[in-house]
N, C-alpha and C positions, 0 to 999 in steps of 0.2 A: 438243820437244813430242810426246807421246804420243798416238797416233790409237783414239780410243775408236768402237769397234765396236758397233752398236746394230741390233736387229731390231725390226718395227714390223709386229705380223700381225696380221690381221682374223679376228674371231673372238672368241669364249670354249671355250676348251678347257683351262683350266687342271689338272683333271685326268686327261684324256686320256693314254695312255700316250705318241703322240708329241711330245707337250710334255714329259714329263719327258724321253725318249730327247734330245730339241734340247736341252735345260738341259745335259746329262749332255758334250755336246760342246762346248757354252758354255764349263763350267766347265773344259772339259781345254782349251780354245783359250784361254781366257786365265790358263791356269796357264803355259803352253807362251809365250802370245805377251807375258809379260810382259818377258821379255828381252828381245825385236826391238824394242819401243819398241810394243807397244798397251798401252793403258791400260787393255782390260775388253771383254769380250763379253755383251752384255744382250739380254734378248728381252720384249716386251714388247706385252701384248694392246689392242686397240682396239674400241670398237663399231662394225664395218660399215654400221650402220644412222643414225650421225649421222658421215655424211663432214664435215661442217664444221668439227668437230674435230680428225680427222684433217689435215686441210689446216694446221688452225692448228698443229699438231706439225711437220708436213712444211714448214711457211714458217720455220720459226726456225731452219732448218740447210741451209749450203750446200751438202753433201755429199748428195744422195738417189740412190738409186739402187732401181729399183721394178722389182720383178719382174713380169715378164709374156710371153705364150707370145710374141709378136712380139718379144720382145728379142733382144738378141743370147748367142748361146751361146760361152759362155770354157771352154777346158780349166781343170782343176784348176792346172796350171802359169801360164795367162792369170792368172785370177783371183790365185795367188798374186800374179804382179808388180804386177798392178794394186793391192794391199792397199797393197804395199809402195812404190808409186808412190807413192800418194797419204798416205801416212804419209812419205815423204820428200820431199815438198814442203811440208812443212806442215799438213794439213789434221789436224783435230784432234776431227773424229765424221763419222764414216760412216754416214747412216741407211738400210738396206735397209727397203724397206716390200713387204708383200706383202698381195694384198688376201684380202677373204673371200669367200664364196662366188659371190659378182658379180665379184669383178676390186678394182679401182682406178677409182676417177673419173678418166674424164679434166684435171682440174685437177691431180689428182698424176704423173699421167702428163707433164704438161705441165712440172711443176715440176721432175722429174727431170735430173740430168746424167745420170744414164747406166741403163738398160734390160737387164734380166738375164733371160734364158730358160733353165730348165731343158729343153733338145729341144721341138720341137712340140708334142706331146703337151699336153692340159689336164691338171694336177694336184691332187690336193683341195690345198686350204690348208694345212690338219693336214701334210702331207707334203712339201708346199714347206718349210714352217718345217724342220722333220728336216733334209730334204736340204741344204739351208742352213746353217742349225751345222754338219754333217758337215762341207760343202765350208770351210768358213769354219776349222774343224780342221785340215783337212786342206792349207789353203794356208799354215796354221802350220808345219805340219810338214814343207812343201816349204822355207819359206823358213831352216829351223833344221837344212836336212839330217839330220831325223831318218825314220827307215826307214819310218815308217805308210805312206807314200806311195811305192810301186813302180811306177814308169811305164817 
């Protein structure tokens, strides 16, 4: 079974330049990760302003993992094995959420298995998503031993 990959950002920035730039790495992570067994890298905007929805998207998948500055920070090589973990036990959609300019409700924080920080630091939104695809490329390319990735 193949582990479908999904972003879930707060916001509307659909034409924003770093929403194309995160698509543009979408599209190379799941051109790349169709071999290692993912099924598709998606990102997908939310209205911040009716979290009850968001909850209802975030309650129908086991897999959530919510970004926020209190999470835990994974090297590029973490993050790779964990893809790869959990795409080899089974799990079959990934949903990263990240919120908008508030954060995440606590209800999705709560729902989360697991808690992702990019360094302390607060980030706009806009550039969580970016760095996100990149890293999410880029753990493609750790686990396919291809050269993007020089550590």
């Amino acid at each position: 079974m193949a582990l479908a990959i999904e972003i879930l950002a707060g916001g509307r920035a659909k034409a924003a330049p770093e929403t194309a730039l995160a698509e543009t790495y979408l599209v190379r992570a799941r051109d790349a990760g169709r071999a290692l067994g993912f099924a598709g890298f998606t990102l997908t905007e939310y209205d911040e302003r009716r979290p009850e929805r968001t909850f209802d998207v975030v309650a129908a998948v086991a897999l959530v993992i919510a970004l926020d500055e209190k999470g835990k920070s994974l090297s590029s090589e973490e993050l790779a094995r964990e893809l790869a973990r959990w795409r080899d036990v089974g799990e079959t959609r990934a949903l990263f959420v990240i919120g908008g300019p508030d954060g995440l409700t606590a209800e999705v924080k709560r729902r989360a298995r697991a808690t992702l920080a990019f360094g302390t630091q607060t980030w706009p939104h806009l550039l969580v998503r970016t760095m996100l695809a990149e890293q999410l490329y880029r753990a493609v390319t750790i686990l396919s031993g291809h050269p993007y990735h020089r550590a």
